[in-house]
C-alpha positions as CSV (number, residue, x, y, z in Angstrom):
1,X,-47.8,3.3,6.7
2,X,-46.3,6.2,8.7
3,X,-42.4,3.7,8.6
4,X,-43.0,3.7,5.1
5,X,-43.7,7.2,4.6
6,X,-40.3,8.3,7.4
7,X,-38.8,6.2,4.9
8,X,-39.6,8.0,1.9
9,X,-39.0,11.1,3.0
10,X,-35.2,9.5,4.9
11,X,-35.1,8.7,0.9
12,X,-36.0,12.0,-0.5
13,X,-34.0,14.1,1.6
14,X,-30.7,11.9,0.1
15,X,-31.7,11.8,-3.2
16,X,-33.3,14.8,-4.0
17,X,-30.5,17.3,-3.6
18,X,-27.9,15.1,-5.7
19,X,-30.6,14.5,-8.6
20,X,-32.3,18.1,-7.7
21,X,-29.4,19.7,-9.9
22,X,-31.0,17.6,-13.0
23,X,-34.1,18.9,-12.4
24,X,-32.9,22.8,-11.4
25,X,-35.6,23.9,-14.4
26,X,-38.2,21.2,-14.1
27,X,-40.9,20.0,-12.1
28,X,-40.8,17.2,-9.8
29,X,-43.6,15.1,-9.3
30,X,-45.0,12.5,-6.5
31,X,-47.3,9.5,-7.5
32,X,-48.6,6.7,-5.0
33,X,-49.5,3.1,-7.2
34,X,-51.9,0.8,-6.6
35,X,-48.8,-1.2,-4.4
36,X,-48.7,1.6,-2.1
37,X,-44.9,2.2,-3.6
38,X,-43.7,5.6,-4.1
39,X,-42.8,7.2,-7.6
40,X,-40.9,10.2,-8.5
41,X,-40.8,11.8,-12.0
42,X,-40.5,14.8,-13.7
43,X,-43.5,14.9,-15.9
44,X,-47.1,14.8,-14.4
45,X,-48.7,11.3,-14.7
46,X,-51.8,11.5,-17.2
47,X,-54.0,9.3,-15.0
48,X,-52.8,9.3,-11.6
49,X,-53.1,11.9,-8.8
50,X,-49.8,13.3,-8.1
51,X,-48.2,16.1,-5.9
52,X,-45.7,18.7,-6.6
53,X,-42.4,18.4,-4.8
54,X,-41.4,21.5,-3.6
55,X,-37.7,21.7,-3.4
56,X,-35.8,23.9,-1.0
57,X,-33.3,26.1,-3.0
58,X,-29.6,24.7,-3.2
59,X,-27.2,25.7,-1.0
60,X,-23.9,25.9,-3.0
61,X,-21.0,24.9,-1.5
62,X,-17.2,25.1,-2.4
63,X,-15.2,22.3,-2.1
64,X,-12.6,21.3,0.3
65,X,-9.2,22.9,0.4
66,X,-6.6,20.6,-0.8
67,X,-4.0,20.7,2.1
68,X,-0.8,20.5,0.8
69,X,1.8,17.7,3.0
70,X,3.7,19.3,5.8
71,X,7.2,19.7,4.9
72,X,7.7,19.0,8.6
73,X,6.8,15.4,7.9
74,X,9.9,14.1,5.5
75,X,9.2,10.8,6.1
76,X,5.5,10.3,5.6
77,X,5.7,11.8,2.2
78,X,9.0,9.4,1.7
79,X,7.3,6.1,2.7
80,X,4.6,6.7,-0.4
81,X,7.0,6.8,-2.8
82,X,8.8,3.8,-4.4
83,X,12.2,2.5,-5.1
84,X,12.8,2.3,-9.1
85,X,15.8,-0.5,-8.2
86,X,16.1,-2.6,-5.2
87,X,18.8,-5.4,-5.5
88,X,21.4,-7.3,-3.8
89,X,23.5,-7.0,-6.0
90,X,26.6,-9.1,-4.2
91,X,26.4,-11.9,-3.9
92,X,24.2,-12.5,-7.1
93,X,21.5,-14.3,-7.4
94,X,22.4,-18.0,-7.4
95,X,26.1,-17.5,-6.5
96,X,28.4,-19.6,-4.3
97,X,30.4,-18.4,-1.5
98,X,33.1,-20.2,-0.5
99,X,34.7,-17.6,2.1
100,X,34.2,-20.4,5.2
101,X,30.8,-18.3,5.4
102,X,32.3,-14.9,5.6
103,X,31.1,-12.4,2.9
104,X,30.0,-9.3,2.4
105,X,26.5,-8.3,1.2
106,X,25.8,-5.3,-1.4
107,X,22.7,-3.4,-2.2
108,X,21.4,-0.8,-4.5
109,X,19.0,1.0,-4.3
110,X,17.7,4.2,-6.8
111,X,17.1,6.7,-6.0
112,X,19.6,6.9,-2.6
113,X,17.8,5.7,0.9
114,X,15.4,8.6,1.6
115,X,14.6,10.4,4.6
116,X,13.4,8.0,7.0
117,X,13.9,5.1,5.5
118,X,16.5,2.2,6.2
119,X,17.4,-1.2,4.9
120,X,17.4,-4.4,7.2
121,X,18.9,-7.5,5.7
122,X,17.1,-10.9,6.5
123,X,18.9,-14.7,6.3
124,X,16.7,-17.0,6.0
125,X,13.8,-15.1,7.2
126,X,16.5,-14.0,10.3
127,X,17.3,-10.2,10.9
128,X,21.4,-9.9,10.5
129,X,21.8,-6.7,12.8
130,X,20.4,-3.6,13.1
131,X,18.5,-1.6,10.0
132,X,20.6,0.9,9.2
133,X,21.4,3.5,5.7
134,X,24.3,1.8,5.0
135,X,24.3,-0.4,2.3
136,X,26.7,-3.0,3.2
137,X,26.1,-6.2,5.6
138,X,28.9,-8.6,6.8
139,X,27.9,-12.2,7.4
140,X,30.3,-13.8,9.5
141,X,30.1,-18.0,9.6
142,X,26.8,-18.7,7.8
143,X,26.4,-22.2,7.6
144,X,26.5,-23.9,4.6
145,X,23.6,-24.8,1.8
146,X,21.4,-23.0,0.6
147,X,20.1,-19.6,1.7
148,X,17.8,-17.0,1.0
149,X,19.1,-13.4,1.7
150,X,15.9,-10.9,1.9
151,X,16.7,-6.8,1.6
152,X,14.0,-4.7,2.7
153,X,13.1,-0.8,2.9
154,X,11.7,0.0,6.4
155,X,10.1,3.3,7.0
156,X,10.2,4.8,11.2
157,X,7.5,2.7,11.4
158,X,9.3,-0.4,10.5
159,X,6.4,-0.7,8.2
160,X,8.1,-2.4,4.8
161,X,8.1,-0.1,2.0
162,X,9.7,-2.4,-0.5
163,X,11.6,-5.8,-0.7
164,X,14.3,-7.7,-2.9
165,X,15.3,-11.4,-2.3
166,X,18.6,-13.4,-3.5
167,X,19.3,-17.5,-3.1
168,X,22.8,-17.8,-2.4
169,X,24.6,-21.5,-1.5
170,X,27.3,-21.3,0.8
171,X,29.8,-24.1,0.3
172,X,32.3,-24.4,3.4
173,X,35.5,-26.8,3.9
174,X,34.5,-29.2,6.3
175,X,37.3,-31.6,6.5
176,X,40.9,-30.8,5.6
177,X,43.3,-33.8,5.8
178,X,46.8,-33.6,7.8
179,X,49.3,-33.3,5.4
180,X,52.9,-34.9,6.4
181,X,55.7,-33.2,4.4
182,X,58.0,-36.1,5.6
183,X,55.6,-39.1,4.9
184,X,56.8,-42.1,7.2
């Protein structure tokens, strides 16, 4: 009996000051059923013993300051915001290359690469270079097929902020015939 009665009182000192406000003009009463269970309610039961609850007064108190970011920390407010656009836009989606491999890769982003952040380029799940705020990557002699060219927005961190993909095929020249101007 005494665990159940720590209990009910580990209850009541929980409860009661969150429902207490409720009850700030009324009465709080204790009752014991035949179970042995505990009831609280704010009317006295008609044909039960039942005990007064004696509340201690509320304490008020304010809440929390709201802290407002440090402006010190550029990049920790930049990393919760998002990109509105995101794109490679060169080569499109579903373009061919036929540069022998060679081309040059465009993004865009809005608004501009924030504090903070920087793009990394992925081939095929591959980084190509450094991340970096420039938006331009050169691929030098990617093989040909098909390819899938990944942008992402990288925070100090390198925790990804935000991501764009492409499928690109890359069609190269693998045989070129000898050509005889002076056939024999």
């Amino acid at each position: 009996m005494n665990i159940k009665k720590a209990m009910v009182w580990s209850f009541l000192a929980v409860i009661l000051p969150l429902v207490s406000v409720n009850f700030a003009f009324g009465t709080i009463y204790k009752t014991v059923d035949q179970d042995g269970n505990v009831i609280f309610t704010d009317s006295r039961p008609a044909h039960q013993p039942s005990e007064e609850v004696k509340l201690r007064p509320l304490t008020p108190m304010s809440p929390a300051p709201r802290s407002n970011p440090d402006s010190s920390k550029p990049a920790q407010k930049a990393s919760r915001e998002s990109y509105s656009r995101l794109q490679i836009i060169k080569p499109a989606n579903n373009a061919t290359v036929r540069n022998q491999g060679n081309f040059t890769v465009t993004i865009a982003t809005a608004p501009k690469i924030l504090e903070g952040h920087k793009v990394r380029l992925l081939l095929d799940g591959e980084l190509v270079g450094e991340p970096r705020r420039n938006l331009t990557f050169e691929l030098k002699n990617v093989e040909r097929g098909t390819h899938n060219l990944t942008v992402e927005i990288i925070d100090n961190q390198a925790k990804v902020i935000q991501s764009s993909s492409n499928t690109i095929h890359v069609h190269r020249i693998v045989f070129t015939p000898t050509v005889s101007i002076n056939p024999p």
